[in-house]
C-alpha positions as a Markdown table, in Angstrom:
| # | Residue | x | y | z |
|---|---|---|---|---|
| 1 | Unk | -54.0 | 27.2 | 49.4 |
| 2 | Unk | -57.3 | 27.0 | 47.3 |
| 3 | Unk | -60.3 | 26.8 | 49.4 |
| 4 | Unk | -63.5 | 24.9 | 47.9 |
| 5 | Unk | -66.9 | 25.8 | 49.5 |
| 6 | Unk | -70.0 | 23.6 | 48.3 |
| 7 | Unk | -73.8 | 23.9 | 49.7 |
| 8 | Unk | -73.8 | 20.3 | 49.9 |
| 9 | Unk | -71.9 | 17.1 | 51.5 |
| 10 | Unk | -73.4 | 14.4 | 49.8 |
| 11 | Unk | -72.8 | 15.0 | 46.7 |
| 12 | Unk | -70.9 | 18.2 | 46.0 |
| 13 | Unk | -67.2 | 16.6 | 47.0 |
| 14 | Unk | -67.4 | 13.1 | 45.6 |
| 15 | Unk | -68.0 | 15.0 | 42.4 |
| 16 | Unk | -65.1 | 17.2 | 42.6 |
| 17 | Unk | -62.7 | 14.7 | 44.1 |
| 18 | Unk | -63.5 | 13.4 | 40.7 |
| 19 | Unk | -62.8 | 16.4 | 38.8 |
| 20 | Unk | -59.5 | 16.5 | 41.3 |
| 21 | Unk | -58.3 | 13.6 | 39.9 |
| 22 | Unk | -58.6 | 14.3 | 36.2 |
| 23 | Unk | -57.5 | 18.3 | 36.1 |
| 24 | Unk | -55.9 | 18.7 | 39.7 |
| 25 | Unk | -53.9 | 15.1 | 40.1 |
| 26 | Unk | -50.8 | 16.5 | 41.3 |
| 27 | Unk | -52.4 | 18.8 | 43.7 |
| 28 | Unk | -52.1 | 19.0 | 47.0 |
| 29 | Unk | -53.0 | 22.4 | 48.2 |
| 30 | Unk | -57.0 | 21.9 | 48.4 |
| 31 | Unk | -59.6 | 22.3 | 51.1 |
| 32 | Unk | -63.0 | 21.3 | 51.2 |
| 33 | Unk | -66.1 | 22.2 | 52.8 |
| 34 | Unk | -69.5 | 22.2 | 52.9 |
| 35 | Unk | -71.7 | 24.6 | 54.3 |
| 36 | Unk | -75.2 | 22.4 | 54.1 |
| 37 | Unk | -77.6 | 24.7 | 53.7 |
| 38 | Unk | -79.3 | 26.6 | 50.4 |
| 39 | Unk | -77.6 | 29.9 | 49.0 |
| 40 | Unk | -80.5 | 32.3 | 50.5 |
| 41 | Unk | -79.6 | 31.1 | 54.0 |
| 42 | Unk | -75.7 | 31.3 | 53.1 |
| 43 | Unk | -77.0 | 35.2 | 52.2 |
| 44 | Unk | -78.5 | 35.8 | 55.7 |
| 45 | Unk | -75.6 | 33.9 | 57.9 |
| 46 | Unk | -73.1 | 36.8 | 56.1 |
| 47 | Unk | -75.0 | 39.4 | 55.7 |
| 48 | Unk | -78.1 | 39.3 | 57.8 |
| 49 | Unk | -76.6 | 38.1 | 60.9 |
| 50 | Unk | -72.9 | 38.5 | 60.9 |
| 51 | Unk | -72.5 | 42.3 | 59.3 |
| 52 | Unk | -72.3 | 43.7 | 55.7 |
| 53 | Unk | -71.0 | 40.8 | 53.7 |
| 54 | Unk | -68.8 | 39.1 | 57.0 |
| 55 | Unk | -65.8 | 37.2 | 56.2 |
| 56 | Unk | -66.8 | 34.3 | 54.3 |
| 57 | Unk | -63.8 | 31.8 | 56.0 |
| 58 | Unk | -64.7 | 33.0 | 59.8 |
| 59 | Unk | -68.6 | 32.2 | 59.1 |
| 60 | Unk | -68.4 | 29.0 | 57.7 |
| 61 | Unk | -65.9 | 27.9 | 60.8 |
| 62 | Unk | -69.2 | 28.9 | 63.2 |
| 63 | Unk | -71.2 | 26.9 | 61.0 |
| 64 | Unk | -69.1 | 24.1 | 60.9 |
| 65 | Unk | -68.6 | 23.8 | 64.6 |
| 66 | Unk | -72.4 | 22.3 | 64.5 |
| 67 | Unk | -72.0 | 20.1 | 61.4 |
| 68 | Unk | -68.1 | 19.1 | 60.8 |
| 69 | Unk | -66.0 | 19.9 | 64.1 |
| 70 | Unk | -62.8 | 18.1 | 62.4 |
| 71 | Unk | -62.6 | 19.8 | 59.6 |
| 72 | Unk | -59.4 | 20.7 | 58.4 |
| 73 | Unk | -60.3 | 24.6 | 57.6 |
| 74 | Unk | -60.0 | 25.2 | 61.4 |
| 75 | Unk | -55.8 | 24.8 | 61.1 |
| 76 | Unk | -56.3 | 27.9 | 58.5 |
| 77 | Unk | -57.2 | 31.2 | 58.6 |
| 78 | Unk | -58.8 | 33.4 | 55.8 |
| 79 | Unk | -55.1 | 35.1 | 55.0 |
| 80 | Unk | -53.6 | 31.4 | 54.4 |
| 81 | Unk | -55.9 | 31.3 | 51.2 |
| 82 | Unk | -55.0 | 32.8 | 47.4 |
| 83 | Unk | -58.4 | 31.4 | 46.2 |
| 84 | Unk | -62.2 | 30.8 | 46.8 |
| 85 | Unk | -64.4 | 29.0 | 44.7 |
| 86 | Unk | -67.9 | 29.0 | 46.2 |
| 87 | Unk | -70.8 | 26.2 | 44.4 |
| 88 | Unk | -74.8 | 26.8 | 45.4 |
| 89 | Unk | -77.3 | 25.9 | 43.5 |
| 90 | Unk | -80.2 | 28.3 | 42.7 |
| 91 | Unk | -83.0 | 26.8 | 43.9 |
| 92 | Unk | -85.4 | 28.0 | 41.6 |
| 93 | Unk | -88.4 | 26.5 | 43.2 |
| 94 | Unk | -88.3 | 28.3 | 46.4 |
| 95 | Unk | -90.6 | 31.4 | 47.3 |
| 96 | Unk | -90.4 | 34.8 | 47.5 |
| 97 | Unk | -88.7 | 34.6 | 43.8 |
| 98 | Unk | -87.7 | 38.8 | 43.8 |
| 99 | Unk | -86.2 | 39.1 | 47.0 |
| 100 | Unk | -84.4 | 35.4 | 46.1 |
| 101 | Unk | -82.9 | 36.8 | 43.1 |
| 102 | Unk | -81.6 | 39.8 | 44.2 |
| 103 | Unk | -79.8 | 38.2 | 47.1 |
| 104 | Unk | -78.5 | 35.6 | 44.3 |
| 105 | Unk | -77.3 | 39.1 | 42.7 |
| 106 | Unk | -76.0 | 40.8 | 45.5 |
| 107 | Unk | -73.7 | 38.0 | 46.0 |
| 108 | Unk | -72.4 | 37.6 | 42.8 |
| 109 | Unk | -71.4 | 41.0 | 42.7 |
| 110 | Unk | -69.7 | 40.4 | 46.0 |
| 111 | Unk | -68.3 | 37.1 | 45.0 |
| 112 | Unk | -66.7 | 37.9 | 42.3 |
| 113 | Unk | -62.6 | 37.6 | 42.4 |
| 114 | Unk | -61.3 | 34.1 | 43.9 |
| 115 | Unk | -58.7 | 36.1 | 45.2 |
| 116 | Unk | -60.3 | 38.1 | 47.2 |
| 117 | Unk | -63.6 | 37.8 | 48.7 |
| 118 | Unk | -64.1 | 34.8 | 46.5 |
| 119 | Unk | -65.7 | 33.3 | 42.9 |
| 120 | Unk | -69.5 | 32.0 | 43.3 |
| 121 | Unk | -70.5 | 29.6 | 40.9 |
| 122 | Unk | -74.2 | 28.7 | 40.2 |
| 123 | Unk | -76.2 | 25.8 | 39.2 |
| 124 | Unk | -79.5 | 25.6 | 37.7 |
| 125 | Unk | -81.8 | 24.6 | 39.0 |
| 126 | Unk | -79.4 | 22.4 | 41.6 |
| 127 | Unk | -75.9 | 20.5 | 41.0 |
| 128 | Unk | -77.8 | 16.9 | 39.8 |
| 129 | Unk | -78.2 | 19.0 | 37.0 |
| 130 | Unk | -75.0 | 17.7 | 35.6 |
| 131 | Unk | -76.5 | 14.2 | 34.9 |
| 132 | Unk | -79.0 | 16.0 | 32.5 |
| 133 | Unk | -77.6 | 14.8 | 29.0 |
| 134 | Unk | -78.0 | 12.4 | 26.8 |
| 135 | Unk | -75.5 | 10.3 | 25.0 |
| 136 | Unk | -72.2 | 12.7 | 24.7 |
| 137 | Unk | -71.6 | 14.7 | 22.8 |
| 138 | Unk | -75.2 | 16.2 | 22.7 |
| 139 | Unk | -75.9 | 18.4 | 20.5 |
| 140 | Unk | -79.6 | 19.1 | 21.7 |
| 141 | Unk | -78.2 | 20.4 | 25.2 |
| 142 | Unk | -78.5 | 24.0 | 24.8 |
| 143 | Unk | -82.7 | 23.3 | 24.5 |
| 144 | Unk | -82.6 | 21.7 | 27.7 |
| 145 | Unk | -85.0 | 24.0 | 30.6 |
| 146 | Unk | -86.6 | 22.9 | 33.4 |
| 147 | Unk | -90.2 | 24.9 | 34.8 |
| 148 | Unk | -90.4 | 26.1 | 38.0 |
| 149 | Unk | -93.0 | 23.2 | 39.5 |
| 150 | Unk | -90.4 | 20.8 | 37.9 |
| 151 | Unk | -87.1 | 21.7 | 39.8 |
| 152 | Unk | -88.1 | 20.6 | 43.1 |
| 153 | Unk | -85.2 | 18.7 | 45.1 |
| 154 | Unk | -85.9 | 14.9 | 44.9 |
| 155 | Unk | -88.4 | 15.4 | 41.7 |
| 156 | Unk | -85.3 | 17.1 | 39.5 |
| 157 | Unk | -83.5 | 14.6 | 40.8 |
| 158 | Unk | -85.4 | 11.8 | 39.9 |
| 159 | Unk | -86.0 | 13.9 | 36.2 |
| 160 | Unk | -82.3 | 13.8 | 35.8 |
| 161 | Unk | -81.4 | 10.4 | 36.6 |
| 162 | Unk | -84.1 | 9.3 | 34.2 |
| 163 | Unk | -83.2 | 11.8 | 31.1 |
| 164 | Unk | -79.8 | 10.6 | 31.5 |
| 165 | Unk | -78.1 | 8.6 | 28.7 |
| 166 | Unk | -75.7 | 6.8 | 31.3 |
| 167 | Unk | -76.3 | 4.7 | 34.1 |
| 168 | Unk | -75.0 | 5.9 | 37.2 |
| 169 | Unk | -72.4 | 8.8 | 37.7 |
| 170 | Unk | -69.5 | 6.5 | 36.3 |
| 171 | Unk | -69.1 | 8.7 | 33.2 |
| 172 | Unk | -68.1 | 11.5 | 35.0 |
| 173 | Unk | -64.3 | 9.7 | 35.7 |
| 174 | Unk | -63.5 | 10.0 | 32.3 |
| 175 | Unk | -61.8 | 13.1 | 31.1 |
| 176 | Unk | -63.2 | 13.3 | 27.4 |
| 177 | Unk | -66.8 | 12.7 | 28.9 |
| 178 | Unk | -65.8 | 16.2 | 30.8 |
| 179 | Unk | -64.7 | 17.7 | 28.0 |
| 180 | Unk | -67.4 | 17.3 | 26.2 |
| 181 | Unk | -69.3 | 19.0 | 28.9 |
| 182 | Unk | -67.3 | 21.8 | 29.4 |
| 183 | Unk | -67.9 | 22.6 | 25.8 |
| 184 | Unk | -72.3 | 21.8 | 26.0 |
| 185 | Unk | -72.2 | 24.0 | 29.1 |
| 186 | Unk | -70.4 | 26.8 | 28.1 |
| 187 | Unk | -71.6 | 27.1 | 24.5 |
| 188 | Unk | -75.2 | 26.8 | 26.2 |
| 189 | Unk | -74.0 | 30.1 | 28.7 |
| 190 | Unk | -72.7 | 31.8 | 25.5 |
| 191 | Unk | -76.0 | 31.0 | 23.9 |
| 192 | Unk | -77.8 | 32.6 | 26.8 |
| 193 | Unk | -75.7 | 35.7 | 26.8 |
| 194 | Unk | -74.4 | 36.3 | 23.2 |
| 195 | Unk | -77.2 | 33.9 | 21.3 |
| 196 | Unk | -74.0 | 32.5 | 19.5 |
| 197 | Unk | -73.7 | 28.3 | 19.8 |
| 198 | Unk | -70.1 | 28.6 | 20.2 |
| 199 | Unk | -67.3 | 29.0 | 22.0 |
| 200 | Unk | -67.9 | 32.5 | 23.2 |
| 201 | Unk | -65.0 | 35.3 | 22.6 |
| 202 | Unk | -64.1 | 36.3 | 25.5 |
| 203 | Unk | -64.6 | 34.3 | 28.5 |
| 204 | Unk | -65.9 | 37.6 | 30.4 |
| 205 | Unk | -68.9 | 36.6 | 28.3 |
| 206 | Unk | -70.1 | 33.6 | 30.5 |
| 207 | Unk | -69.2 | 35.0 | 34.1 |
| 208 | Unk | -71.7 | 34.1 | 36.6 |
| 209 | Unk | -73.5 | 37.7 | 36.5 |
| 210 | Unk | -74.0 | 38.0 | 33.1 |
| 211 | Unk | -75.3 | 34.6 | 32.7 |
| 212 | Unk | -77.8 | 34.8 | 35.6 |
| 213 | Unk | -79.4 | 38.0 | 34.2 |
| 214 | Unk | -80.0 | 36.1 | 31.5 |
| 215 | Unk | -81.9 | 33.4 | 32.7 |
| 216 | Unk | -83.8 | 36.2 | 34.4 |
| 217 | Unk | -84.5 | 38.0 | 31.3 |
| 218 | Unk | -85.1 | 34.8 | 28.9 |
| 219 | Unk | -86.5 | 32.1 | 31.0 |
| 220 | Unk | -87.2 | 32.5 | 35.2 |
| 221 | Unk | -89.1 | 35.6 | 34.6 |
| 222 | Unk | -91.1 | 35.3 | 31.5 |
| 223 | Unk | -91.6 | 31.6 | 31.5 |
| 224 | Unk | -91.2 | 30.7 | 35.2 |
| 225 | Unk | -88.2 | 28.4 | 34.0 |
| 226 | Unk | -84.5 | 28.2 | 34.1 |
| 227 | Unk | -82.2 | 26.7 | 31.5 |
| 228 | Unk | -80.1 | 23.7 | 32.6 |
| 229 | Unk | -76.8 | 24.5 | 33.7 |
| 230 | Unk | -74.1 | 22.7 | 36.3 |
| 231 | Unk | -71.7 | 25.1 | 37.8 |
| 232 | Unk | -68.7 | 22.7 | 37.4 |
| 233 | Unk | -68.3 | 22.5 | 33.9 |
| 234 | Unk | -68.1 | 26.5 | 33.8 |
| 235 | Unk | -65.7 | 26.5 | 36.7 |
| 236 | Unk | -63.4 | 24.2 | 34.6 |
| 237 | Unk | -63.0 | 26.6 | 31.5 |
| 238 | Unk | -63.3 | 29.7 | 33.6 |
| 239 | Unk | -59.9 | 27.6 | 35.7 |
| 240 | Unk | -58.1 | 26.3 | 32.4 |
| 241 | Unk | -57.3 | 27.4 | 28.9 |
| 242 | Unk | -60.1 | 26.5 | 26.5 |
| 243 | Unk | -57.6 | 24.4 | 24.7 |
| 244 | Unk | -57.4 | 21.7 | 27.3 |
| 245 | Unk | -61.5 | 21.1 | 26.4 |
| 246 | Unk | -61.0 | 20.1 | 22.5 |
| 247 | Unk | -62.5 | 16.9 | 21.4 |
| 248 | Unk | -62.6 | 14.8 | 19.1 |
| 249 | Unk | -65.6 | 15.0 | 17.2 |
């Protein structure tokens, strides 16, 4: 079993029982949930309040007993899963930016096997953030940031709707469309860490941690900004061979 944990409920599944369909048709072995709440207060609900880093499956059952009693995680316990793949977004705008990033840190060192206390996968500054292109491929994507005052819930929102080449969410159902994202996103995270525009050469290169302190050290704390990034794109070639992202150019 494969368990998917997203901060949202709105959003967050539609989009990946997209994704599903495309790279994961024939699969059948999947649970989803959503925790509903930002990554900093994911941080305090396992560490703060349940013990040193509790067990990630246990504390989302006591916060889904207020939000999503039906869910189908309750039939399951934390040994019935080879695989966790958590998706928060960084929330760039919110205060207290220090202590914020070292609890984003702290967790991605903890979060750092899917086999065994789980793979954490960030977006910056939020998951809309895979709207933010224009006509694919584009070739202008790894230029893309976003300031601080600008990453605000509904007004990124709004920003990314209104950058975006295509009308709707529609061209995320088509598997070339995702392939050329796969390839902006990650060359953009190898450009962060490596300053190469290219695939990078060893996939070790893009991890989570290493692309965070980047955006630390090039954008959030010398320009107050963070470089557009979507977590699902980077799950996908982290997931698959690289080979299943060539296109056609």
């Amino acid at each position: 079993m494969i368990l998917f944990i997203f901060e949202g409920a709105a959003y967050e599944p539609p989009l990946y029982d997209g994704i599903k369909s495309l790279f994961f048709p024939r699969s059948n072995d999947q649970v989803i949930c959503s925790f509903c709440s930002s990554i900093y207060t994911f941080y305090k609900r396992l560490k703060d309040e349940y013990g040193e880093f509790a067990d990630v499956v246990d504390v989302l059952k006591i916060e889904l007993k207020k939000t999503d009693p039906e869910n189908e995680l309750f039939k399951y316990k934390s040994a019935d899963f080879e695989s966790i793949y958590l998706f928060f977004d960084y929330d760039f705008y919110r205060d207290n930016l220090t202590t914020k990033n070292a609890q984003v840190r702290e967790l991605l060192e903890y979060f750092n096997e899917e086999t065994e206390n789980g793979r954490l996968f960030i977006s910056y500054p939020m998951i809309e953030s895979i709207q933010y292109t224009k006509e694919l491929p584009d070739s202008n994507f790894h230029n893309y940031i976003v300031k601080r005052e600008d990453s605000k819930g509904e007004k990124f929102k709004k920003e990314a709707k209104a950058f975006c080449h295509y009308n709707g969410y529609a061209f995320l159902k088509d598997a070339d469309n995702w392939k050329h994202l796969v390839q902006q996103h990650v060359f953009k995270a190898n450009y962060l860490t490596k300053n190469a525009l290219s695939w990078p050469m060893n996939k070790d290169d893009v991890e989570q941690k290493p692309v965070f302190e980047a955006q630390l050290v090039k954008h959030v704390k010398p320009h107050d900004e963070v470089a557009i990034l979507n977590a699902f794109p980077l799950f996908l070639y982290y997931y698959f061979p690289v080979e299943k992202f060539s296109v056609d150019q």
